[in-house]
C-alpha positions as a Markdown table, in Angstrom:
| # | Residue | x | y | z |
|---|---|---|---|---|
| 1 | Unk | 25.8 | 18.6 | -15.1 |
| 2 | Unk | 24.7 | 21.8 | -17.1 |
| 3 | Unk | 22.4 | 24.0 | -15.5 |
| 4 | Unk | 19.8 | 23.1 | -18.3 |
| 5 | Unk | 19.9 | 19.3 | -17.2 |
| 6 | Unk | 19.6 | 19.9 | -13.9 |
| 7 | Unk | 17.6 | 17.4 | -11.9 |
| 8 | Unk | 14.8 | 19.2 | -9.9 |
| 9 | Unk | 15.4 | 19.9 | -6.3 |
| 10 | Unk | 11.7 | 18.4 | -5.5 |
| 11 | Unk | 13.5 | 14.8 | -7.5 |
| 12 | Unk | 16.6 | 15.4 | -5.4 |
| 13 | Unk | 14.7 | 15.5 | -2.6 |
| 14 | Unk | 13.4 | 12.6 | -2.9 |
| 15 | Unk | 15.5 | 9.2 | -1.9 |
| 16 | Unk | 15.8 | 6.5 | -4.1 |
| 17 | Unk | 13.1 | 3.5 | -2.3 |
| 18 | Unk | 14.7 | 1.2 | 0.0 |
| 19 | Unk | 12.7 | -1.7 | -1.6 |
| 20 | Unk | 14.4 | -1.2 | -4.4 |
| 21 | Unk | 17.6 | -0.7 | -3.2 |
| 22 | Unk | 18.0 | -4.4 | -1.8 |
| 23 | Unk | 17.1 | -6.3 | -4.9 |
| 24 | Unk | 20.3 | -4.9 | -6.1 |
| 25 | Unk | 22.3 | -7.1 | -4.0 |
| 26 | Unk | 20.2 | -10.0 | -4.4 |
| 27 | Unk | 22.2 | -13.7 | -5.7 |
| 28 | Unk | 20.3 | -15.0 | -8.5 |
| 29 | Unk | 19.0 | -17.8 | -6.1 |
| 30 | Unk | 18.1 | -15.4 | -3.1 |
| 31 | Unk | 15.0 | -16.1 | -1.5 |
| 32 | Unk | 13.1 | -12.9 | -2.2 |
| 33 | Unk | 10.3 | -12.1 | 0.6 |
| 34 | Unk | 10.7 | -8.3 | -0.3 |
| 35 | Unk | 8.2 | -7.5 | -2.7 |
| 36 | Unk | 4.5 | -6.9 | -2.2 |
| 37 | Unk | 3.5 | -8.9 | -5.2 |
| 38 | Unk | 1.2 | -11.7 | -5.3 |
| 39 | Unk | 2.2 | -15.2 | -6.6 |
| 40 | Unk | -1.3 | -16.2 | -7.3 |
| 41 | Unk | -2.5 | -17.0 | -11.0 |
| 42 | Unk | -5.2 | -13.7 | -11.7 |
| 43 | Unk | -9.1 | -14.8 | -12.4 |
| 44 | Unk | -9.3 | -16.7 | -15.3 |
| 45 | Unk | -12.2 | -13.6 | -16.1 |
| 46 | Unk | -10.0 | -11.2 | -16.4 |
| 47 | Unk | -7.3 | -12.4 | -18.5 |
| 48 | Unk | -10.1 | -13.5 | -21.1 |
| 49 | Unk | -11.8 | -10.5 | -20.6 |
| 50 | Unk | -8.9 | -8.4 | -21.8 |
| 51 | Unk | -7.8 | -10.5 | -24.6 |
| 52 | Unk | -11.1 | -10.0 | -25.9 |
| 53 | Unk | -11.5 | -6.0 | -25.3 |
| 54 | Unk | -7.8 | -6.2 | -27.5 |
| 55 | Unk | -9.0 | -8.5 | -30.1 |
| 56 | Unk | -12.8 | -6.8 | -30.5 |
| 57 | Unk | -10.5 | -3.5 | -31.2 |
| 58 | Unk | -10.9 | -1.8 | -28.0 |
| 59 | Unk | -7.2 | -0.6 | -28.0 |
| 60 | Unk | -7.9 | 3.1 | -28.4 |
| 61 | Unk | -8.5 | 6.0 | -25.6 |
| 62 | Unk | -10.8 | 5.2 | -22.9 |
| 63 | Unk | -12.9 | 8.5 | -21.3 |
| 64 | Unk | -10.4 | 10.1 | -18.8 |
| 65 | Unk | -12.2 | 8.7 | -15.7 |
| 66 | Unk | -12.2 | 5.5 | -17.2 |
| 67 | Unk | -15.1 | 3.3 | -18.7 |
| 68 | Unk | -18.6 | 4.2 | -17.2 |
| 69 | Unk | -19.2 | 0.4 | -16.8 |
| 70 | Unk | -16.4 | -0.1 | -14.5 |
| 71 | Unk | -17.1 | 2.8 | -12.7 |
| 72 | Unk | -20.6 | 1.7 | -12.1 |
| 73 | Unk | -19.0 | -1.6 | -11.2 |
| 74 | Unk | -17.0 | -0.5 | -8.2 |
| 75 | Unk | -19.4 | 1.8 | -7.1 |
| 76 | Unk | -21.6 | -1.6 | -6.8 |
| 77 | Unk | -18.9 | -3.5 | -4.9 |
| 78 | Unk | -17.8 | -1.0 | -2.7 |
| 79 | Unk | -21.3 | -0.1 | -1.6 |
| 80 | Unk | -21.5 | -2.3 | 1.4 |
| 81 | Unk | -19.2 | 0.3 | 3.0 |
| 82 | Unk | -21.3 | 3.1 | 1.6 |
| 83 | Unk | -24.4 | 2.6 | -0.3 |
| 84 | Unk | -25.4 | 6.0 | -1.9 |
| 85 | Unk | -21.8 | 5.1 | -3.8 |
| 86 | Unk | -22.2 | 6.0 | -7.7 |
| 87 | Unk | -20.3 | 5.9 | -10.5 |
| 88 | Unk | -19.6 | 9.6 | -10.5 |
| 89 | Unk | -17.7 | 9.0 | -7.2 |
| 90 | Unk | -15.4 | 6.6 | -9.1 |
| 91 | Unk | -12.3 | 7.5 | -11.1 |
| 92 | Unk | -10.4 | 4.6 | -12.8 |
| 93 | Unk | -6.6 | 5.3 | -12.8 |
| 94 | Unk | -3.4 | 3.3 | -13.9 |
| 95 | Unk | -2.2 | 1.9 | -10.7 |
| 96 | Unk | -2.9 | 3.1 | -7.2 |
| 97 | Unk | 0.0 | 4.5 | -6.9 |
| 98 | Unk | -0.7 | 7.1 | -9.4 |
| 99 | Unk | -4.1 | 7.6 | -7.7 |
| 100 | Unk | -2.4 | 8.7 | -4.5 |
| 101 | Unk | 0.0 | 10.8 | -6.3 |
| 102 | Unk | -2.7 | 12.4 | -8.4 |
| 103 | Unk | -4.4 | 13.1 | -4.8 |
| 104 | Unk | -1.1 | 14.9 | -3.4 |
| 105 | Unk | -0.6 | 17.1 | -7.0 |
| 106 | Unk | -4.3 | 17.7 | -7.1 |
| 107 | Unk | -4.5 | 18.9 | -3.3 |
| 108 | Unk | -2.0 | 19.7 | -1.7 |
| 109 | Unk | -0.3 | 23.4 | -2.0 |
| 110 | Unk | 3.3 | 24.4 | -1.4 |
| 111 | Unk | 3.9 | 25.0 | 2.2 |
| 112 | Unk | 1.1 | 22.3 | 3.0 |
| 113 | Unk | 1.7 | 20.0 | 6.0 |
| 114 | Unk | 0.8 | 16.4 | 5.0 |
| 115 | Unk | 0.8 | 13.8 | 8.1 |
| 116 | Unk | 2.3 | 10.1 | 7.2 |
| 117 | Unk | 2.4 | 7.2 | 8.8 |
| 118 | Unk | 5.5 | 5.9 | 10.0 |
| 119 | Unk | 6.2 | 3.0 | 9.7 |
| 120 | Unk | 4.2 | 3.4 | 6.4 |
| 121 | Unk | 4.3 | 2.7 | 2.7 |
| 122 | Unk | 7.2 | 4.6 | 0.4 |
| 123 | Unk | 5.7 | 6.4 | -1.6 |
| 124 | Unk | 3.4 | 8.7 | 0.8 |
| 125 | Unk | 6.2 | 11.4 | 1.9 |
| 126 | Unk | 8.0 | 11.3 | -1.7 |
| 127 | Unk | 4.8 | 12.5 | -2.8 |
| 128 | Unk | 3.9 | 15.2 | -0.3 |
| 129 | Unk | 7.3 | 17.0 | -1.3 |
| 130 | Unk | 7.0 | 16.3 | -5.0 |
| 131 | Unk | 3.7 | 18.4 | -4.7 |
| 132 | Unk | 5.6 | 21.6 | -2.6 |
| 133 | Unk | 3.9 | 20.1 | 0.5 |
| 134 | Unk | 6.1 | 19.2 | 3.6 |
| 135 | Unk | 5.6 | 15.3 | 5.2 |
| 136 | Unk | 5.3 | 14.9 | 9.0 |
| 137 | Unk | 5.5 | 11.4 | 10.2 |
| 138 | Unk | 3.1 | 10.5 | 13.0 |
| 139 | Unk | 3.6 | 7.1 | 14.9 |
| 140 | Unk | 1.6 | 3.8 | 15.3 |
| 141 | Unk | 1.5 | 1.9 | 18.1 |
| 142 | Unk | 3.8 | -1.1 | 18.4 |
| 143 | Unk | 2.2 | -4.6 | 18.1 |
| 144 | Unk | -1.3 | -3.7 | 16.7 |
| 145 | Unk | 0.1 | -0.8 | 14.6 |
| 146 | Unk | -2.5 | 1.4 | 15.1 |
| 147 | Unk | -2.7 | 5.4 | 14.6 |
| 148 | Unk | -1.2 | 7.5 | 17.7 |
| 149 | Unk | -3.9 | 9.8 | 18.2 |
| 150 | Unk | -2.2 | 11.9 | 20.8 |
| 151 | Unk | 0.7 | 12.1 | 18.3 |
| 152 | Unk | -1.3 | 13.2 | 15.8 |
| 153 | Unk | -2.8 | 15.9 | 17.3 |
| 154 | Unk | 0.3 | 17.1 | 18.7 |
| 155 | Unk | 1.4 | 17.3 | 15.0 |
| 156 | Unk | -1.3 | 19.1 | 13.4 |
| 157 | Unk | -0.2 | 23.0 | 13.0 |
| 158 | Unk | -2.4 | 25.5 | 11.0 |
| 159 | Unk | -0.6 | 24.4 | 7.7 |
| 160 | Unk | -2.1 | 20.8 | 8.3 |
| 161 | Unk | -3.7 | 19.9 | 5.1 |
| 162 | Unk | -3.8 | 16.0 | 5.0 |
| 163 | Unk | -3.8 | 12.9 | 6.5 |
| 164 | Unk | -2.5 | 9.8 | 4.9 |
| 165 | Unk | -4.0 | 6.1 | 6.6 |
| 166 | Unk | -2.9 | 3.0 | 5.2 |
| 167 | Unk | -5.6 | -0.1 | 5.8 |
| 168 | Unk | -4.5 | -2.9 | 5.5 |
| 169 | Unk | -1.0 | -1.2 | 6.4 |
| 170 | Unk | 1.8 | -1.9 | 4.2 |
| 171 | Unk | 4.2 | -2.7 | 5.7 |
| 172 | Unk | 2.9 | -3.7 | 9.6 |
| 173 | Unk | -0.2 | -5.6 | 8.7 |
| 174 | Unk | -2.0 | -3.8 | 10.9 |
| 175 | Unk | -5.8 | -3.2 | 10.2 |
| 176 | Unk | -7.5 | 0.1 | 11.8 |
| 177 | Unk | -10.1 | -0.8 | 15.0 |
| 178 | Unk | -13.5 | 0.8 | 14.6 |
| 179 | Unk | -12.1 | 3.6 | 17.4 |
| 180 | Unk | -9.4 | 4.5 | 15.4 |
| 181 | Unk | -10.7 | 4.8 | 12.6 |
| 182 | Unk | -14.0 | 7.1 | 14.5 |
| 183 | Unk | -11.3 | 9.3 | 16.2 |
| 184 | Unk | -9.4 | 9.8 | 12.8 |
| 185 | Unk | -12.8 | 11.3 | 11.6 |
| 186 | Unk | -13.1 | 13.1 | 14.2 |
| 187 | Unk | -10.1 | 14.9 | 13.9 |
| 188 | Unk | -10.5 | 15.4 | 10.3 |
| 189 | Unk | -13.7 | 17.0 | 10.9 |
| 190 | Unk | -12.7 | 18.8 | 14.4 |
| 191 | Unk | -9.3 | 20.3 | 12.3 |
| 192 | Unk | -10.1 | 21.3 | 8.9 |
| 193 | Unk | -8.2 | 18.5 | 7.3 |
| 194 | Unk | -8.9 | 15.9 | 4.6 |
| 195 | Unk | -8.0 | 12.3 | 4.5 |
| 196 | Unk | -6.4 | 10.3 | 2.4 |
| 197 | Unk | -7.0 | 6.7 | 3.1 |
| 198 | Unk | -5.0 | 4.2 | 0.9 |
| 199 | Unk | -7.2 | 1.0 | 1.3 |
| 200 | Unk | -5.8 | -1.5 | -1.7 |
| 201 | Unk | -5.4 | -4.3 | 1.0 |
| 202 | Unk | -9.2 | -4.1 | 1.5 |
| 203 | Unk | -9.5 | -7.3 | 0.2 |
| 204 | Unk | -7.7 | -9.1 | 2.9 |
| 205 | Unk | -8.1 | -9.1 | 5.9 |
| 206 | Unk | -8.5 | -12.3 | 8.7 |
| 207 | Unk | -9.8 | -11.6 | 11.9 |
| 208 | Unk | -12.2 | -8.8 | 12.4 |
| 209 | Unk | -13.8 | -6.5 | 8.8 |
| 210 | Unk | -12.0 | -3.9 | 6.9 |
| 211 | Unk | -13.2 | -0.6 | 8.2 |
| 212 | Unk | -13.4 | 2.2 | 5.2 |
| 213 | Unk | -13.2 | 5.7 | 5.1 |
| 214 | Unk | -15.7 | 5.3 | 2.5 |
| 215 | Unk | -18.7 | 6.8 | 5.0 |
| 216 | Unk | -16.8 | 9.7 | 5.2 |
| 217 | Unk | -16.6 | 10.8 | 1.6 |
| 218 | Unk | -17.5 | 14.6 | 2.4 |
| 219 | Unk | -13.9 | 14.6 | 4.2 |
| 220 | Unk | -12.1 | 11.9 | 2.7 |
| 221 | Unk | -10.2 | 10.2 | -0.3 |
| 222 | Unk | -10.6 | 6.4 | -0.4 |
| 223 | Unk | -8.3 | 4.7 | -3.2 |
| 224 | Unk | -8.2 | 1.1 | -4.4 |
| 225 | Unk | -6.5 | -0.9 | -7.0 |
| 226 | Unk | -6.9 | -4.3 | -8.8 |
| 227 | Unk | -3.6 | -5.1 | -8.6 |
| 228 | Unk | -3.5 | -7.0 | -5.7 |
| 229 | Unk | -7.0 | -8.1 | -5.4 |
| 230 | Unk | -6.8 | -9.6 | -8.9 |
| 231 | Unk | -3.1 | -10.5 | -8.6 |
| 232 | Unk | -2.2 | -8.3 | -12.4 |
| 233 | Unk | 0.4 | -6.0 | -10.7 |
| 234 | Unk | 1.3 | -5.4 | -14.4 |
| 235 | Unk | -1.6 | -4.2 | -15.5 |
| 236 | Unk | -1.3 | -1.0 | -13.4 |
| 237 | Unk | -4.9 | -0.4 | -12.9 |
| 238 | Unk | -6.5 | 1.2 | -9.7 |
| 239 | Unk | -9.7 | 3.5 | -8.6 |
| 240 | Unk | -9.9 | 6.5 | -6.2 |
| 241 | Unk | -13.4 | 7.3 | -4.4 |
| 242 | Unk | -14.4 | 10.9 | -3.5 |
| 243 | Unk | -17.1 | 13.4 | -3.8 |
| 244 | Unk | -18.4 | 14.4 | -6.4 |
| 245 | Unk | -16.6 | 17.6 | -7.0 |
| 246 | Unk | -13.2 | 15.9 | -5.6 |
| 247 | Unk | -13.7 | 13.5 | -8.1 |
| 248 | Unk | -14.3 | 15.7 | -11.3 |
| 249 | Unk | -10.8 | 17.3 | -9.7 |
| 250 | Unk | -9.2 | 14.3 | -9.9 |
| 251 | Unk | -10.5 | 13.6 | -13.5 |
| 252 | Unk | -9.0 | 17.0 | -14.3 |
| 253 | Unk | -5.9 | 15.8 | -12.7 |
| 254 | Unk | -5.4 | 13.0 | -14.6 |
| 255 | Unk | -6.5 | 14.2 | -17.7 |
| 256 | Unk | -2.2 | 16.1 | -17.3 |
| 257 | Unk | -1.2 | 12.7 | -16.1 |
| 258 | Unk | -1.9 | 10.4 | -18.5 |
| 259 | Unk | -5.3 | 10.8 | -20.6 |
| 260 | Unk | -6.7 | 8.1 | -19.6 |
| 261 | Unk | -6.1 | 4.6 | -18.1 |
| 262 | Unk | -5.5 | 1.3 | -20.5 |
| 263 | Unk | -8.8 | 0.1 | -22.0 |
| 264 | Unk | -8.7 | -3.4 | -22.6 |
| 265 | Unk | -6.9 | -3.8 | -18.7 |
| 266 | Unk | -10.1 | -2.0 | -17.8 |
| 267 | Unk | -12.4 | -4.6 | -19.7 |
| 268 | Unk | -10.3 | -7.3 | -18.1 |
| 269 | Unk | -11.5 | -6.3 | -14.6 |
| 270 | Unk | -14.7 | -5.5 | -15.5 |
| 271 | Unk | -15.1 | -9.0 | -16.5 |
| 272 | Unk | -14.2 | -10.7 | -13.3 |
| 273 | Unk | -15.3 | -8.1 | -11.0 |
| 274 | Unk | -18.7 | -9.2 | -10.4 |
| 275 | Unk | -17.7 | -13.0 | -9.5 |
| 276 | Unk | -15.0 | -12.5 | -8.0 |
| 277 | Unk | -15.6 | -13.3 | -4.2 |
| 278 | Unk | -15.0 | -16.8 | -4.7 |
| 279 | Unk | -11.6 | -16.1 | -6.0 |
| 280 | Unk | -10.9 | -13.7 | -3.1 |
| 281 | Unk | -11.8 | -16.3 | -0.5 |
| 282 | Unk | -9.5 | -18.7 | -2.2 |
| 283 | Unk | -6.7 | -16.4 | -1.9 |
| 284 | Unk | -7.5 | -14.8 | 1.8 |
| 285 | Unk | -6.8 | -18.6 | 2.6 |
| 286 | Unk | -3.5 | -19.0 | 0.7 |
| 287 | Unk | -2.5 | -16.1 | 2.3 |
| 288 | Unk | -3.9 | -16.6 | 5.8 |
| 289 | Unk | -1.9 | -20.2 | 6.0 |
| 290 | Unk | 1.4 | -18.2 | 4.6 |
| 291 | Unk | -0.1 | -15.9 | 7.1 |
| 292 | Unk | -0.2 | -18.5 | 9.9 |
| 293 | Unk | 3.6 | -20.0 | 8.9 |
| 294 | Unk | 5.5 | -17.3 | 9.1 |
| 295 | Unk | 4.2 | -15.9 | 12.4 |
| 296 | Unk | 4.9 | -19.8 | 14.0 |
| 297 | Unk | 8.5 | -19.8 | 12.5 |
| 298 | Unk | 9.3 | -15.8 | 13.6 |
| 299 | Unk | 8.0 | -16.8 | 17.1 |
| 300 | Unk | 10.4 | -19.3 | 17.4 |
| 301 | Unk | 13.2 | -17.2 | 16.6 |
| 302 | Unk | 15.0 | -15.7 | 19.9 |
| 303 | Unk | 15.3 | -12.0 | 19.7 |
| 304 | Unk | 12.2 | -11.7 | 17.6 |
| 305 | Unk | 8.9 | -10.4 | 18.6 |
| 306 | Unk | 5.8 | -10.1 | 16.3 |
| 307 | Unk | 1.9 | -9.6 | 17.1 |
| 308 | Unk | 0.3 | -11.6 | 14.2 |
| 309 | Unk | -0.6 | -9.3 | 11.1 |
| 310 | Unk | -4.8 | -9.1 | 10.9 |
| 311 | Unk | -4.6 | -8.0 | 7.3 |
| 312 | Unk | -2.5 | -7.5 | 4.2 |
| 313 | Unk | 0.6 | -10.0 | 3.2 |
| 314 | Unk | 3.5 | -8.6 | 5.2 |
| 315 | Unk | 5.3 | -9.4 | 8.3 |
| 316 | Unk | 6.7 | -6.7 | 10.1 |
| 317 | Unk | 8.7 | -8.1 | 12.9 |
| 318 | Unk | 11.2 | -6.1 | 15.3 |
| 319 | Unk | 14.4 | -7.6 | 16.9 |
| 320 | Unk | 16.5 | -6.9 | 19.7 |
| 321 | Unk | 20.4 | -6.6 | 18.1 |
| 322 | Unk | 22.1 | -3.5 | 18.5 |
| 323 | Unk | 22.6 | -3.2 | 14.1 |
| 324 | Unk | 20.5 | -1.2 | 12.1 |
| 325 | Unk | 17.8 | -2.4 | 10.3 |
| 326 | Unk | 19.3 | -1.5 | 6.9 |
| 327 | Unk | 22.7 | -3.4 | 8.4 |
| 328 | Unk | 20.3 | -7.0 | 9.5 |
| 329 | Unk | 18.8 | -6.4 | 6.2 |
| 330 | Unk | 22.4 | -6.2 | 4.5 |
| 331 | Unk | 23.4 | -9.6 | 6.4 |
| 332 | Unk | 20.4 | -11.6 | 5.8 |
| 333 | Unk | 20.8 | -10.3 | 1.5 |
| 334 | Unk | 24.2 | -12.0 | 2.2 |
| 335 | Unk | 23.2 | -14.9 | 3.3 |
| 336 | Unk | 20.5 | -15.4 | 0.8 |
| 337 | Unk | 17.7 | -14.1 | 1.9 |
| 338 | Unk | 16.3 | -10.8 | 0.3 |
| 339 | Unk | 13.5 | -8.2 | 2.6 |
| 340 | Unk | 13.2 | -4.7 | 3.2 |
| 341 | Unk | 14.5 | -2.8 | 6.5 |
| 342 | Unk | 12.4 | -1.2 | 8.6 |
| 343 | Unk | 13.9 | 2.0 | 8.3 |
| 344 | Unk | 13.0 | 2.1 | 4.5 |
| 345 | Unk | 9.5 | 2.7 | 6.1 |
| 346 | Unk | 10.1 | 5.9 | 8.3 |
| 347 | Unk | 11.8 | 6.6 | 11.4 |
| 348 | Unk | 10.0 | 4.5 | 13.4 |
| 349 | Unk | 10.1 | 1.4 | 11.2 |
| 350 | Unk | 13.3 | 1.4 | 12.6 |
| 351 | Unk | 14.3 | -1.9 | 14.7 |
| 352 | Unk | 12.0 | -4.1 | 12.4 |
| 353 | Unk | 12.0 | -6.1 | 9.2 |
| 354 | Unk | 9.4 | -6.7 | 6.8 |
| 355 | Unk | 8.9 | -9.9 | 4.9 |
| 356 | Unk | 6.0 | -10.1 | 1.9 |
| 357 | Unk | 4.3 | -13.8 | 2.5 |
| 358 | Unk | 2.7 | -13.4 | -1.4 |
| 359 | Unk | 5.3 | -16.1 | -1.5 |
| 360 | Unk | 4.5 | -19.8 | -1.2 |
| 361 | Unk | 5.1 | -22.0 | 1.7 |
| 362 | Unk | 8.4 | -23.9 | 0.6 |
| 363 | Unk | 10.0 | -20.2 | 0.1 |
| 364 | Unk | 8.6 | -18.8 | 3.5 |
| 365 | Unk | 10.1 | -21.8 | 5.3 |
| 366 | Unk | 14.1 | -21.5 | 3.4 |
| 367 | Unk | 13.7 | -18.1 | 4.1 |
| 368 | Unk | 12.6 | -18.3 | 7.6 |
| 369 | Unk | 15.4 | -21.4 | 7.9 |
| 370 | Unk | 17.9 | -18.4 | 6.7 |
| 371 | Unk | 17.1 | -15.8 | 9.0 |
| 372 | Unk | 16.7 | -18.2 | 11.8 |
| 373 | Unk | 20.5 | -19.1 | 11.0 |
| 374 | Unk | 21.6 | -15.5 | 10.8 |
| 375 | Unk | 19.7 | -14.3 | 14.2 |
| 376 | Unk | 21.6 | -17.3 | 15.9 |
| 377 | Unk | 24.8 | -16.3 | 14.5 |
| 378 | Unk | 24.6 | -12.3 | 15.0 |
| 379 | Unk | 23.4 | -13.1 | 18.8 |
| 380 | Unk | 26.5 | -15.5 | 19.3 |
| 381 | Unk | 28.8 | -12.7 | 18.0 |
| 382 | Unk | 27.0 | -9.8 | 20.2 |
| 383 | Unk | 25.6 | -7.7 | 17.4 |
């Protein structure tokens, strides 16, 4: 390649996602338990509420923050974790994903030490280096999945800048305790460092209550999306919560990004936002039955070992063969069945699998019935 198409050494440095990676040797009539992306019909709300916004001619640039009402809206919704929540500590942003990575370009400096969790979601270390900032993995706790707070510690240096917590965690499940979460502020406060909490599964979660960082805006990034709480993952539509001044950074952010998010997407969710804990109950039990399945059928598998997942839509079982993850992974795709390895989640996803139950029952159970016949076969052989 010519010097003047050369890719950028912050791209280069950056794998391609190991998500991805598998669906490319999917069979057209794999079982696919690999993506995180709900199979539930979105409220009926939004879908009307959009069509409308398009047909009343609301297709042009919205403000770069997004529309006020929305704004207002979340700020209403998400005040039971924080009620002096305004609009002005809202900004509307196409997707969560592009939230977080308008959080790392927006805050983080080259040289900057940014703490991820690992096993954690993709995207969080691509991002620290696309910024100039360097990713540290710290390590959860097998079983419940929760932060290592002696590890972190022992990571922070003086170039420390961030701290990334996924709750709900994609891809364990896991869902932060009330002293985890305290001693994460802590250290935040006690170290100089901000956090960035990515809490898009806040919808759902089964046994205990979702725990925000939202009481801790003075410290803290919270972001959200609609995505998976209104089942529109192609809508690309998400918020981020900070103080005010962090927030009017991240409007100038994403003013370079993008403008501004889509408008009638943004009158869709407006319409269904205010009634839609009825639909969120309906889907917390879908997915807590799904929930419920596939933690029976992995605890009757020999060689497998899971703590049921208290939040989220993801197994994250580990196993006990000598192979790889990205090798078990590369059997089971095989054989039909299509996940992610472990080790597409950070070093110490390694020695697990994660399955996505957004996925109805009859699939769980072929693809459980898969892997169930592959675990036999790989033990018989030795693997």
């Amino acid at each position: 390649m010519k010097h003047g198409m050369k890719v950028s050494d912050r791209l280069s440095s950056v794998p391609v996602s190991g998500i991805r990676r598998m669906f490319d040797l999917a069979k057209p009539d794999s079982v696919n338990l690999g993506l995180g992306e709900p199979d539930l019909a979105p409220p009926e709300e939004a879908v009307e509420g959009m069509k409308a916004a398009a047909d009343a001619g609301r297709n042009g640039y919205s403000p770069t923050a997004g529309i006020p009402e929305l704004r207002a809206a979340v700020a209403e919704r998400y005040s039971r974790y924080n009620p002096s929540l305004e609009g002005g500590n809202v900004v509307i942003t196409p997707s969560g994903s592009t939230a977080l990575l308008e959080v790392s370009q927006g805050f983080v400096d080259p040289g900057d030490e940014v703490l991820v969790p690992s096993p954690g979601f993709v995207i969080y270390a691509p991002h620290a280096r696309l910024a100039g900032g360097r990713p540290v993995e710290y390590r959860l706790s097998e079983g419940d999945f929760q932060p290592d707070m002696d590890h972190i510690q022992s990571m922070i240096t003086g170039d420390t800048k961030m701290i990334v917590v996924n709750n709900p965690s994609n891809p364990t499940g896991g869902v932060l305790t009330e002293e985890s979460r305290g001693a994460l502020a802590d250290i935040a406060a006690d170290r100089d460092v901000m956090i960035l909490s990515d809490e898009v599964y806040e919808p759902y979660v089964y046994e205990g209550e979702h725990l925000s960082f939202l009481p801790y805006l003075d410290r803290s990034v919270v972001v959200g999306g609609f995505s998976k709480m209104m089942a529109v993952t192609g809508w690309r539509l998400g918020f981020a919560f900070a103080g005010k001044e962090a927030a009017e950074a991240l409007v100038k952010m994403q003013y370079h990004v993008c403008a501004s998010p889509g408008t009638p997407a943004m009158y869709g969710v407006l319409g269904a936002l205010p009634s839609i804990d009825p639909y969120l109950e309906g889907a917390r039990r879908a997915y807590r039955r799904r929930r419920d399945l596939i933690t029976e059928r992995i605890g009757e598998i020999d060689g497998m070992d899971m703590v049921p997942p208290r939040g989220a839509f993801y197994a994250f079982p580990s196993y006990d063969l000598k192979m790889s993850s990205q090798d078990l992974a590369n059997e089971l795709a095989g054989a039909g069945l299509i996940c992610t390895p472990g080790s597409a989640f950070g070093s110490f996803g390694e020695k697990h699998l994660r399955f996505s139950y957004a996925a109805s029952e009859e699939r769980i159970e072929r693809g459980m019935d898969i892997l169930a016949d592959v675990m036999r076969r790989l033990r018989r052989e030795g693997a």
